[in-house]
C-alpha positions in Angstrom: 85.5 42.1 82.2 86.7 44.4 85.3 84.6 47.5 86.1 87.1 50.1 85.7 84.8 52.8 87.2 84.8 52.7 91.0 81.4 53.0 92.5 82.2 56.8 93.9 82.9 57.9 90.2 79.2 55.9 89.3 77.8 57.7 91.9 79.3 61.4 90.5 77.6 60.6 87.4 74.2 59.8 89.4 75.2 63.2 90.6 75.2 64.6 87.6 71.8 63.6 86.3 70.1 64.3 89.3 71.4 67.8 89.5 70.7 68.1 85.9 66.6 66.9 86.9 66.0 69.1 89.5 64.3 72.1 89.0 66.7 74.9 90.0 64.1 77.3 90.1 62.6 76.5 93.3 65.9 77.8 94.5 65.8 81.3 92.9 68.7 83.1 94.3 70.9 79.5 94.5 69.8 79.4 90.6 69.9 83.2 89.3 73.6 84.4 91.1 76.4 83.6 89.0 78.7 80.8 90.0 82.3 80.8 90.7 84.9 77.9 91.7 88.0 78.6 93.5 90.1 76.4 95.1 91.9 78.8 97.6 90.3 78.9 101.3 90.2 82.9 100.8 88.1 84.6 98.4 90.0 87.9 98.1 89.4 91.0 96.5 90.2 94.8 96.5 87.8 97.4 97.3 87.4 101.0 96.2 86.5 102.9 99.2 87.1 106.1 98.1 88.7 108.9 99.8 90.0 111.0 96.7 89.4 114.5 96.3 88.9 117.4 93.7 90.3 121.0 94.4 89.1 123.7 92.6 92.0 126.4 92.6 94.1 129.0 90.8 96.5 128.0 87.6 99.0 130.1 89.9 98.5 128.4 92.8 101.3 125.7 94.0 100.3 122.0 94.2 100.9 121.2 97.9 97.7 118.8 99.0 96.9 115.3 97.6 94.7 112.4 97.8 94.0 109.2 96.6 91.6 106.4 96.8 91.6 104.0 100.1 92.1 100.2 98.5 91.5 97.4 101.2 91.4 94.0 100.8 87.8 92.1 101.5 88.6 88.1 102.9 85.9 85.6 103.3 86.5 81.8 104.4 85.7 79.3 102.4 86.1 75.8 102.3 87.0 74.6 106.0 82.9 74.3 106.2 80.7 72.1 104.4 76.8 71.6 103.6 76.4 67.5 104.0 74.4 65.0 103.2 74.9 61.4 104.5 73.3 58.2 103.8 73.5 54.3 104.1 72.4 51.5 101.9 72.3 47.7 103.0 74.4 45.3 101.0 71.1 43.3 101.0 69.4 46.0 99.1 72.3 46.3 96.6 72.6 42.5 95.5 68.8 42.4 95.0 68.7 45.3 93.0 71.8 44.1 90.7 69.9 40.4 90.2 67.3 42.5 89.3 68.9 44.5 86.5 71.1 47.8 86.3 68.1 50.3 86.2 67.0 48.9 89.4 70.7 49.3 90.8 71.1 52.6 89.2 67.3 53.8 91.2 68.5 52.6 94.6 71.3 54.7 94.7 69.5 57.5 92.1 67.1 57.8 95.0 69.1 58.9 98.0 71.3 60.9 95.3 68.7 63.0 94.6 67.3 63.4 98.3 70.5 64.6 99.3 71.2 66.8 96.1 67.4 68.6 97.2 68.6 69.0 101.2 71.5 70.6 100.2 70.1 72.7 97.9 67.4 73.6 100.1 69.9 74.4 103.4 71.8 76.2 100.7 69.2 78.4 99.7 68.4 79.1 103.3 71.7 79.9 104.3 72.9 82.7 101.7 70.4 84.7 103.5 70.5 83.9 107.0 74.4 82.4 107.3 76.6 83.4 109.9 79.5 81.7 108.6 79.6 79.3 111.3 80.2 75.4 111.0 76.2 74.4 111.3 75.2 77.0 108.1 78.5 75.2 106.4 80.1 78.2 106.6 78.2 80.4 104.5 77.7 84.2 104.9 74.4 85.4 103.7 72.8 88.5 103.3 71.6 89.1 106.3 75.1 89.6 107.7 76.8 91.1 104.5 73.8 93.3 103.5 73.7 95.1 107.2 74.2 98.6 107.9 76.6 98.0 110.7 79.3 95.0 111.5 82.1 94.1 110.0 82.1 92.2 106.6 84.3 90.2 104.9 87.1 92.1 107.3 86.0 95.1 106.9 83.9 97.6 109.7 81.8 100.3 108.8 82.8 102.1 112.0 86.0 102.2 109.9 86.0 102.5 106.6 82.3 104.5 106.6 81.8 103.5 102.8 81.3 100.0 103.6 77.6 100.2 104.9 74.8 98.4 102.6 71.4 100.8 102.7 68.6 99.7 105.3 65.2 101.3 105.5 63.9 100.0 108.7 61.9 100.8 111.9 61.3 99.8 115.1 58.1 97.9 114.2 56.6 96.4 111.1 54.7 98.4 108.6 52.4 98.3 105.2 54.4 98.3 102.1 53.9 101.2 100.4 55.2 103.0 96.8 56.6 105.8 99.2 59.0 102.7 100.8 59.7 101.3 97.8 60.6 104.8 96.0 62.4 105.8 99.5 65.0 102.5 99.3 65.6 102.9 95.4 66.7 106.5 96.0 68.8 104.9 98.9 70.6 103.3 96.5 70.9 105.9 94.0 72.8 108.1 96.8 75.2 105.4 97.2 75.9 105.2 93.3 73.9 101.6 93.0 71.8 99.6 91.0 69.6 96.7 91.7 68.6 94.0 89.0 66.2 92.0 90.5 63.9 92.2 94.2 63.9 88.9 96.5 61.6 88.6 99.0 58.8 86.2 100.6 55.8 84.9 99.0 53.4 86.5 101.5 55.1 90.2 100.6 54.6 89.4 97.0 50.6 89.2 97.5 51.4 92.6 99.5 52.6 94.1 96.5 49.7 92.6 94.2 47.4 94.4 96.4 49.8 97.5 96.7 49.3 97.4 93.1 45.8 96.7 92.3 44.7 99.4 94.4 46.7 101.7 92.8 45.4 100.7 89.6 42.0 100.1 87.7 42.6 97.0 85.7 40.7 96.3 82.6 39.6 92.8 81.5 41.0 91.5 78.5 40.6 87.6 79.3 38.4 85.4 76.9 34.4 85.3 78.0 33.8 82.6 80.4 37.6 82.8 81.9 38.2 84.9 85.4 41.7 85.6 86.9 42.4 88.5 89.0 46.3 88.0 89.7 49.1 88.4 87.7 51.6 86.5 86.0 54.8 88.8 86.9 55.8 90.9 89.7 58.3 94.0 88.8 59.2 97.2 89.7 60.8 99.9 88.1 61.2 97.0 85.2 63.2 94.9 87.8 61.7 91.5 88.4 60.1 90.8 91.9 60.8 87.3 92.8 59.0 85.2 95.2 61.3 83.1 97.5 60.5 80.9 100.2 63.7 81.1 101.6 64.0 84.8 101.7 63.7 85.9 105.4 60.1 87.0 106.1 59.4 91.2 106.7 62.0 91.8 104.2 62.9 92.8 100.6 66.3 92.1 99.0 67.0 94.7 96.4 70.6 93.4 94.8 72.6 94.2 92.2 73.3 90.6 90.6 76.5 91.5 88.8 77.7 92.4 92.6 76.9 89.1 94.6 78.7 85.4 93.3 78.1 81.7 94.6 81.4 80.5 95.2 81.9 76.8 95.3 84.7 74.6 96.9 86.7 72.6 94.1 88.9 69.7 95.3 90.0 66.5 94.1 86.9 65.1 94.7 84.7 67.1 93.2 82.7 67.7 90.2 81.1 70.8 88.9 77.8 70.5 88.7 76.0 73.4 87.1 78.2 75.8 88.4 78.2 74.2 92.1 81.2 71.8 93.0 79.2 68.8 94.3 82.1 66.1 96.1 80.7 62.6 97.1 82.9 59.5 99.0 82.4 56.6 100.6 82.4 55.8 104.4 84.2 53.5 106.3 81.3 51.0 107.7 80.9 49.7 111.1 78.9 47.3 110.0 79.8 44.7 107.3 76.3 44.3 105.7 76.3 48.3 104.9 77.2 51.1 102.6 78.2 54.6 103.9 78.1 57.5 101.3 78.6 61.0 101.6 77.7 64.2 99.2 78.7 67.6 99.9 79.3 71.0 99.4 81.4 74.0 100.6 80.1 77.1 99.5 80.6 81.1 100.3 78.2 83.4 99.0 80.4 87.0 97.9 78.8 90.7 98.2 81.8 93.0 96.3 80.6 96.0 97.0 79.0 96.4 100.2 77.5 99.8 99.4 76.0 99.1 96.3 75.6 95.3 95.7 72.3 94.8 98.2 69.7 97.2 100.2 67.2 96.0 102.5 63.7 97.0 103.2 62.9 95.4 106.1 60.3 95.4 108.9 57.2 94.8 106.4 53.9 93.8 107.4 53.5 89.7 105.7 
């Protein structure tokens, strides 16, 4: 009987599963931001940069003065870049691993699968931090970029439209974390009418913040006799979780407003969605007969709405 599946559809289900296996949570802001598909190479939206005024005035007095709201459209890229993976199998390889029996078959290929599903994953979760939106970080954005006090953004300057400028506490040199910094960026964002749902930020500022707390704090023992443990099993602040990512530029803290950033993904004809991410694979053409040429991809854009209140930094920390 014919094999009605062609071996790139096999390979979307290896896809599948292997996404499925991997742990997302090494990848905390790749696994926690919600996902979106488009299939449009602009992701557009409207922003409210204000501008409308209240007059407080006689019931006599004329109406003669009006304002209203300034409504700009934000445009990011998306989908003339991709995050790749690439790799080769020899048909010698294949035809032993078929003799020996389709789970062998199924863990050749499983194997690469899942190598390149973790790489892309990984420059992924690098990128929507440190992106530039140029071809080698596939095109992606990252905070870095969007969350800055100056530049333009997703069209959109600052220098312009003075709204559309993210809070930074900085300084010229790095400094101790402290509860005055922290309290000093969460006010920050109150005066720019934010919120903030979660804190990202390195592993080595997360110990900083352990010991920012336990000197603050005289901790009493309540562990079973015989059993010592001095560190904790959750960051927060403010009841926001603090979450350790190794990704997450070091020096700084991410303080973002979840329900204002998205993962957008790429969907073409291609592809498949794959917890939320469009993952596309194809096949090669081969220079040489005795070998298999595979592809898995990507295109991704990473969306801050609201410049203002979606993400403040605290940067130039002491690791």
């Amino acid at each position: 009987m014919a094999n009605i599946i062609s071996p790139v559809n096999s390979l979307q289900l290896l896809v599948q599963e292997e996404v499925a296996s991997l742990q997302l949570t090494q990848y905390p802001m790749v696994n926690r931001l919600a996902k979106k598909v488009t299939s449009q190479q602009v992701i557009k939206w409207n922003v409210n940069l204000g501008g409308a005024g209240a007059t407080g005035e006689l019931t006599t007095a004329s109406v003669s003065s009006f304002s209203d709201d300034d409504y700009v459209s934000a445009i990011l890229p998306i989908g003339g870049a991709r995050t790749r993976h690439s790799f080769q199998l020899q048909k010698e390889d294949i035809a032993q691993a078929k003799v020996a029996g389709k789970g062998a078959l199924r863990d050749l290929f499983a194997s690469d699968i899942n190598s390149g599903i973790r790489v892309i994953l990984e420059a992924l979760s690098t990128k929507v931090y440190t992106g530039t939106g140029i071809a080698a970080d596939g095109g992606v954005i990252g905070l870095v970029t969007a969350a800055a006090a100056t530049g333009a953004y997703a069209g959109l300057d600052p220098a312009t439209y003075t709204a559309w400028a993210s809070y930074v506490n900085t300084n010229g040199t790095n400094r101790a974390l402290t509860t005055d910094l922290m309290y000093a960026t969460e006010v920050g964002i109150a005066r720019k009418g934010g919120n903030y749902t979660a804190i990202y930020c390195s592993p080595e500022i997360a110990v900083k913040y352990k010991n920012l707390f336990a000197a603050q704090l005289s901790i009493t023992n309540q562990l079973p006799a015989g059993q010592a443990d001095i560190s904790y099993t959750g960051l927060t602040f403010s009841g926001r979780p603090i979450i350790q990512d190794i990704y997450c530029p070091a020096n700084t803290l991410y303080f973002v407003d979840e329900n204002e950033v998205a993962l957008y993904s790429f969907a073409q004809n291609n592809s498949q969605d794959r917890q939320g991410l469009q993952f596309s694979i194809g096949e090669l053409p081969s220079d040489n007969p005795d070998a298999e040429k595979y592809v898995v991809y990507t295109k991704a854009q990473l969306q801050l709405k609201n410049r203002a209140k979606g993400v403040a930094v605290l940067d130039k920390i002491t690791q």
